[in-house]
N, C-alpha and C positions, 0 to 999 in steps of 0.2 A: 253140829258144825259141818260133819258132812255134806249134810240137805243140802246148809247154806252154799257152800261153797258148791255144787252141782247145777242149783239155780242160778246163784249168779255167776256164772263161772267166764260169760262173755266181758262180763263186767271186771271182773278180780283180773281175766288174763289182760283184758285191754289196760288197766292201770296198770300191770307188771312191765308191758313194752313202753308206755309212755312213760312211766318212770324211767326205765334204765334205758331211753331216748335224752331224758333230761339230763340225765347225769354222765351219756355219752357227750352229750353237746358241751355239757357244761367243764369236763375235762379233768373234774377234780378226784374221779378216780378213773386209772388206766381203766380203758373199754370192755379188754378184754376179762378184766376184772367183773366189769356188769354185767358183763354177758352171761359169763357161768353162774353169778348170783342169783340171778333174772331165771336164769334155766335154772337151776338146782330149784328156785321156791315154786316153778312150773309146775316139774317129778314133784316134789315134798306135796304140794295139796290137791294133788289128784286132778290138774288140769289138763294132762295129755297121759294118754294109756299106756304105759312101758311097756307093753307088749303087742304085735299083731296078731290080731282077730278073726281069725279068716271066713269064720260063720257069720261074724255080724258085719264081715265088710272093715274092719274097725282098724286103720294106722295106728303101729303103734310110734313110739319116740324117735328111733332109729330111721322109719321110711320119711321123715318129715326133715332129717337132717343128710342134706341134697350131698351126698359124698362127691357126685361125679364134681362139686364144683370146689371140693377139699383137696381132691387127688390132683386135680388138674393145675390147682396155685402149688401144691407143694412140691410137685414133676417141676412147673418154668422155676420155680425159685432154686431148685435144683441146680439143674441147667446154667440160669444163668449166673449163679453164684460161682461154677467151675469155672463157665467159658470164662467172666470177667478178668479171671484170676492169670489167666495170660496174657492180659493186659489188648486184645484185642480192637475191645470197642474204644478205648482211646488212639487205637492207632490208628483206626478208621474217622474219627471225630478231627485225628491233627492232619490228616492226608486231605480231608474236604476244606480245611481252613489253609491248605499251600495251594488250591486250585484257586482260592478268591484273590488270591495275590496282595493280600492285607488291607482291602479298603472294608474300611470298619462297617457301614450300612453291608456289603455285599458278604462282610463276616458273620454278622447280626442274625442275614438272612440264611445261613449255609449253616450256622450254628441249631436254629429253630426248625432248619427242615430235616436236619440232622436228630433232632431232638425228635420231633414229630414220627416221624418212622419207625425209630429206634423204639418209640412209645408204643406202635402197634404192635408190636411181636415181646417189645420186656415187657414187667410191669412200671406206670409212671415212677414209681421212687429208685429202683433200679437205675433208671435213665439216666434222673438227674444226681444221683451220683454220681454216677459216671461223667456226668457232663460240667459238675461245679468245677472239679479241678484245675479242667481245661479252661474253662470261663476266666477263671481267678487269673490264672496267667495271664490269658491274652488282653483281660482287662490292665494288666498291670503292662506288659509291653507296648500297649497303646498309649499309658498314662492316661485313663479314664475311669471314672463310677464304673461297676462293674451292674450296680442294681438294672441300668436298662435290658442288661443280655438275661440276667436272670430271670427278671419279670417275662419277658418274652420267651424265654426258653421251656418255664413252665406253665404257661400257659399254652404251649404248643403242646409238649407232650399231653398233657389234658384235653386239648383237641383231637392230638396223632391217636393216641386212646381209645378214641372213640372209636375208630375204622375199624376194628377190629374183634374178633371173639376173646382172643386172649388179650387185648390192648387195656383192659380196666376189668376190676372186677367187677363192677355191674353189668357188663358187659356176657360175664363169663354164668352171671345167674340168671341171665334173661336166656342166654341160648340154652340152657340147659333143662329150664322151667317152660319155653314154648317150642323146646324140639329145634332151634335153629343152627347151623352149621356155621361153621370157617368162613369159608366160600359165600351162604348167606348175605354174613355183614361184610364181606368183600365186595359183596355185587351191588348191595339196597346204601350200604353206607362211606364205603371210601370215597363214592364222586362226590358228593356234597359236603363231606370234611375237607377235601382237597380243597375245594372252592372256597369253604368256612376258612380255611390255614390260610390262604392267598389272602384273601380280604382281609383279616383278623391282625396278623403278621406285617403285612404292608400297611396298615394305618398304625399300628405300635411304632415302626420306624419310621414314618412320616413324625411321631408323637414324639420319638427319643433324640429327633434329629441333630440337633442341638449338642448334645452328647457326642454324639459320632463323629469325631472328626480326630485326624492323627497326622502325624507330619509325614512327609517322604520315606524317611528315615524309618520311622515307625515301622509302616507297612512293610517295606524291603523287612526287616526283621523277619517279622511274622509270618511274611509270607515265605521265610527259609527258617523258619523251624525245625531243628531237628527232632525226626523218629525214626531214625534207626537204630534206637534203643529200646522201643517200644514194649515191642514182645518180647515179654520176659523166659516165656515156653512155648518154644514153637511147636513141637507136635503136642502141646496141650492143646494150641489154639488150634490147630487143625482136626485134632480128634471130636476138641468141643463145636466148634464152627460146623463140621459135614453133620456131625449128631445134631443142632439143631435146624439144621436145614432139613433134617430127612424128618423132624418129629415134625415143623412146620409142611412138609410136603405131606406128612400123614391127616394133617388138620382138613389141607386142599382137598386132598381125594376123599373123604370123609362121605362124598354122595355116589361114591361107586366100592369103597370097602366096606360102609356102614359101620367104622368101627369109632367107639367116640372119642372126641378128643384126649381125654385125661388117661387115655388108654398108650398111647404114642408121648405123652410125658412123662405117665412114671416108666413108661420101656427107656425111653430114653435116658432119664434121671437116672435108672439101674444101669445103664451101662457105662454112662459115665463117673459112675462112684466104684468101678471095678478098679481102675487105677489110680485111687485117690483114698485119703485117710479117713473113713465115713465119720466119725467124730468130727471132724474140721468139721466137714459142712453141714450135718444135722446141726452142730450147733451156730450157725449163722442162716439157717433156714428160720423166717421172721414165724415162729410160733407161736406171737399173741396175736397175729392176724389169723392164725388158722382155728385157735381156738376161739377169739372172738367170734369166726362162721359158727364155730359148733355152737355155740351158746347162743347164738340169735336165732338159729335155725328153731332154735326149741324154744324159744322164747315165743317165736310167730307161727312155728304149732299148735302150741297152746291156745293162744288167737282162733287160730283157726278151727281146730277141734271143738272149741268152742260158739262156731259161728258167727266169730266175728269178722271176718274177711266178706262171707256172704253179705252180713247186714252193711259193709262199705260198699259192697259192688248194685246191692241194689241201691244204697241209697244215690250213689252216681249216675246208677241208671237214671233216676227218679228225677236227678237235676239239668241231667242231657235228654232228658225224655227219651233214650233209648239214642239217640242222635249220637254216629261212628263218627261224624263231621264234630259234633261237641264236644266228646268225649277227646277225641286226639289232641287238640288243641290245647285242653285244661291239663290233659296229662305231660305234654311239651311242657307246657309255663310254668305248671307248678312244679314240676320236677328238677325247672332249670334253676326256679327261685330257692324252695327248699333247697336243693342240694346245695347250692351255695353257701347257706347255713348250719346245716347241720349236715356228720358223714352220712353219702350217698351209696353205703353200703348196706346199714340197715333200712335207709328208706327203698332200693330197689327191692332188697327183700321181702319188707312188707309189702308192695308195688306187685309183684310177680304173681302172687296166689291172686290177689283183689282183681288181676286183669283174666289172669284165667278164670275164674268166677264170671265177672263182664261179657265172655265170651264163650260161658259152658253152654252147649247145645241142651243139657239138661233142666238150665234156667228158662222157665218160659217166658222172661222178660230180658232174654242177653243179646246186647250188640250184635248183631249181623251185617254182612259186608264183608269188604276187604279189611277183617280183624289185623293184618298185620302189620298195618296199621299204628295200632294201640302199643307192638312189640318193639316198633322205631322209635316210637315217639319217646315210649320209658328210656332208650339207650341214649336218643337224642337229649333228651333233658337232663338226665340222671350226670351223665358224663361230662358234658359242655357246663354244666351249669356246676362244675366244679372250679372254674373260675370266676366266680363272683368275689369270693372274699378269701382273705388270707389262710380260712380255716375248711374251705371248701373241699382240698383236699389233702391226701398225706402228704403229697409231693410240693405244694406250696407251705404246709407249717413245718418241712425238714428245709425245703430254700430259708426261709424267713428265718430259720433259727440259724441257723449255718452262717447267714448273711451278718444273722449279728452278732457271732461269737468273733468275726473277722474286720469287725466295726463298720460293717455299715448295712446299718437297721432299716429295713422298708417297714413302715406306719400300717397298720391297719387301711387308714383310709387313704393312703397312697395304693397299695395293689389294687384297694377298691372301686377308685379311680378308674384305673384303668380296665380293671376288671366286668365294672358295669356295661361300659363299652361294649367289648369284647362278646359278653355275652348278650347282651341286647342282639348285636346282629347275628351272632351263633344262632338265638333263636327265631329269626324273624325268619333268616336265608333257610332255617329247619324246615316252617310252617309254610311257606313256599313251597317247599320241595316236597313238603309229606301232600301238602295240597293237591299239589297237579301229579303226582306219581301216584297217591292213594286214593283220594277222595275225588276229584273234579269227575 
């Protein structure tokens, strides 16, 4: 049994992750549930080493399960589970909805870039938390559908996401799997999300226009909103607010301290749990997302240990004929399309090791060029192409559900709708841009 399992072992791990891909997709048992199952039958049949080797070179379980990108989601979820708690980022969200002076397109638009931003530094479901509340209202003192602000608000954050290291988790396992910085996706990716949100955002309100409209009356409301009730703890919000600004300032300077990011979120996370009740917030820290990483981490270990990463990254060599121009473009589209459909957390994962493979100098058939290429393209597609379908990402199936516990339900093929859209040009303005910045 052994033997067998030894021999086939590229084989046995590759159905363990396409199973508990199927049955991630397919929803009918929690994720985090497959994940550990998935890992535990990894350990049980001897497909990844539980221990490191250091004569044979040999990883074992542990270096295959990428902590820096555990520590890092469980420092912001920290964080921003305290700061939220004084009520901050709604105070900040109803101050940009009194500067629009209540014209609903100019609300629409202030709400989504509000959203967007908010997306780069929270995590997307955070955001739109935060952000349904205020929706709800101001859909209701408008007297309108509330679905157009929704639809658009998450689809921004899914964009705003993108910008960033910490703005999505694929995001946070791509810098962490090819060595890239804060600053990095600051520099190669906020201008072309910028440009994606303008375009993308501005044709959804061309789209909802119709919707948009409110009387005189209306606006004056809205646009005199009361917040100054808002914060509920003001030296909470200030203690929480300077703390993330100095752990986001630790991310900036990251190419002159060298220190990594998850390092400046759990310092952070610990300081702000010194005058807070750590119960409260460990327990509202999302720990099936964290165990979920643990469990797929081992799950595409096993993959890998067993050669199966290698035999993908040749075989894409084999179909780009070694082409940096071929390779980027397939990993863009299909990254935007897949992730649309199924979550784009296990597929970057699998994605990550296959591209460092693509591009190990030890491969004497690996991509060369400007490989970095290959490390946008996964962010670009992996993240954008989280708005294709309603189940794309977490932060469209908690709107979607939200929407219709409060009766009004958006269709599958209504976000879809839109959603095709939206990402058709995400990817087109990507491929453009990775063009002439990477490859021309």
């Amino acid at each position: 049994m052994l033997d067998f399992i030894q021999s086939h072992g590229m084989i046995i791990s590759g159905a363990i992750l396409l199973i508990a891909y199927i049955f991630i997709a397919s929803e009918k048992i929690q994720k985090s549930v497959v994940a550990l199952v998935g890992a535990s039958l990894t350990m049980l049949l001897g497909l990844i080493p539980l221990s490191l080797d250091i004569e044979s070179n040999t990883k074992g379980v542990f270096e295959y399960v990428d902590f820096q990108v555990i520590f890092l989601l469980i420092g912001m979820m920290i964080i921003v589970n305290i700061a939220s708690r004084s009520g901050v980022f709604k105070w900040l969200a109803l101050n940009l909805l009194k500067a629009t002076k209540g014209h609903p397109k100019t609300v629409l638009f202030a709400l989504a870039a509000f959203t967007a931003v908010a997306s780069a530094f929270l995590d997307n479901v955070t955001t739109v938390v935060l952000m349904m509340p205020i929706t709800f209202v101001i859909a209701k003192e408008f007297d309108t559908d509330p679905i157009p602000f929704l639809i658009t608000e998450v689809m921004a954050s899914n964009i705003g996401g993108t910008a960033t290291l910490i703005g999505d988790p694929p995001n946070i396992i791509i810098g962490t799997r090819a060595g890239l910085s804060f600053m990095d996706f600051v520099r190669e990716l906020t201008p072309i999300v910028f440009i994606i949100f303008i375009i993308s955002v501005s044709i959804l309100i061309f789209l909802f226009r119709k919707g948009l409209k409110a009387t005189p009356e209306k606006m004056e409301h809205v646009a005199n909103l009361d917040n100054s009730k808002t914060i509920t703890d003001k030296a909470l919000m200030i203690r929480s607010v300077i703390t993330l600004l100095l752990v986001i300032l630790g991310f900036v300077t990251h190419d002159i301290t060298h220190i990594s990011a998850y390092v400046f979120a759990v310092a952070g996370a610990s300081f702000l749990l010194l005058f807070e009740k750590p119960k409260e917030i460990y327990r509202d820290v999302e720990w099936l997302t964290i165990f979920f990483f643990i469990g797929l981490f081992i799950i595409i270990g096993g993959f890998e240990a067993n050669g199966g990463i290698k035999f993908l990254a040749d075989q894409l060599i084999v179909l780009t004929h070694g082409s940096l121009e071929a390779a980027t473009m397939i990993i863009l589209w299909a990254s935007g399309i897949l992730s649309g459909i199924i979550d784009n957390i296990p597929y970057t994962a699998t994605m990550t090791p296959l591209i460092a493979e693509l591009i190990n100098p030890a491969n004497p058939n690996a991509i060369t060029g400007n490989v970095h290429a290959l490390w946008w393209a996964l962010s670009l597609g992996a993240c954008l192409g989280g708005n294709l379908t309603i189940i794309g990402a977490a932060a469209n199936v908690l709107v979607s559900e939200t929407a219709a516990s409060k009766g009004h339900k958006i269709s599958f093929m209504k976000f879809m709708k839109y959603g095709m859209l939206v990402v058709f040009i995400s990817l087109t303005l990507s491929s453009v841009y990775l063009y002439f910045r990477y490859l021309a």
